[in-house]
N, C-alpha and C positions, 0 to 999 in steps of 0.2 A: 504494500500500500504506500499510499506517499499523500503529505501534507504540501498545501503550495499557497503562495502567495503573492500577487503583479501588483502594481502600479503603474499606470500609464498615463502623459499626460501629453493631449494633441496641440495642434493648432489652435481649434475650435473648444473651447473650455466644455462644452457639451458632451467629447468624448474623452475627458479626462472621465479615468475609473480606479479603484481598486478593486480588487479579483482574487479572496478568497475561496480556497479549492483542498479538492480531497479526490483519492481515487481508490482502486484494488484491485491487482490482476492475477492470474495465477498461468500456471502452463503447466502439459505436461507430456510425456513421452508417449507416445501409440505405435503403436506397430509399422511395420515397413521405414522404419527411420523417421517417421513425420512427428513434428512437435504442436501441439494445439496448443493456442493462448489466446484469451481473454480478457481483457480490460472493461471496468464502467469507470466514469469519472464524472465530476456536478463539479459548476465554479459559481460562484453569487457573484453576478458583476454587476458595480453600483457606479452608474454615471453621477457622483455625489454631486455636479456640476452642473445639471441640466434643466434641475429646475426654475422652471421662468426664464427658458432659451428657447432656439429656435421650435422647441416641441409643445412647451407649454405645462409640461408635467414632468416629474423627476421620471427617470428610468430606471427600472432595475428588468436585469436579466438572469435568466435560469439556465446554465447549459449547462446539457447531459450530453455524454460521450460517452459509445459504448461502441468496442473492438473487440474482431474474432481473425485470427490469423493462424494460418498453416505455413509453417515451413520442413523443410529438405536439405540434410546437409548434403551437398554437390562436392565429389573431386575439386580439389586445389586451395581450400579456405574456401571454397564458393557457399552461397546458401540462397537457394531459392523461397522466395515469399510471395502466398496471396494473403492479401489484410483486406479485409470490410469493416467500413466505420460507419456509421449512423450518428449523424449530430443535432441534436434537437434543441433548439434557443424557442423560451418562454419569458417575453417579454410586458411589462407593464403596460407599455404601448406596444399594440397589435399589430402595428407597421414595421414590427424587427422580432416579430415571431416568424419563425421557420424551420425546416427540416434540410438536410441535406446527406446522401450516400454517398460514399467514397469506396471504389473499389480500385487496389490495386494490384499488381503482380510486379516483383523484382527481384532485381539479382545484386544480391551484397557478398562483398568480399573481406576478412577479415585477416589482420596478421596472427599467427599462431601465440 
């Protein structure tokens, strides 16, 4: 698991935020060499900044992040990876609620 913490501060004082967060993953060995893992992670991010700016109301945000990934250890340090992510933002304003998938496939190389 891991504990985390941002601060961010833009341009536009609107998207300045702080971003505390928390996660837990685990993984584990299956047959044919393949390793399964699993991530969920949540961050509260509070644009402490925003209220009575361009939006009219404070914002606070809810992401949830949840990862499922298979890898294969390859000849040479190679390691093949498919990851799927699903990212879910719940926002006090509706206009920065959303969903988004990420699917990937790659090739990492590692030194021994």
């Amino acid at each position: 698991g891991w504990l985390a913490f941002r601060s961010e501060s833009a341009q536009t004082a609107d998207y300045d935020l702080i971003a505390p967060g928390l996660g837990l993953g685990a993984s584990l060995l299956a047959p044919l060499g393949l390793v399964l893992g699993a991530q969920l992670g949540y961050e509260y991010r509070d644009h402490f900044r925003s209220e009575g700016g361009r939006w009219g109301a404070r914002r606070i945000d809810h992401q949830l992040r949840a990862t499922a990934e298979v890898s294969r250890a390859l000849p040479g340090e190679l390691r093949l990876r498919l990851v799927y992510q699903r990212l879910q933002n719940v926002s006090t304003l509706t206009s920065f609620d959303y969903g988004r998938d990420l699917l990937s496939l790659g090739l990492t190389w590692s030194t021994p």
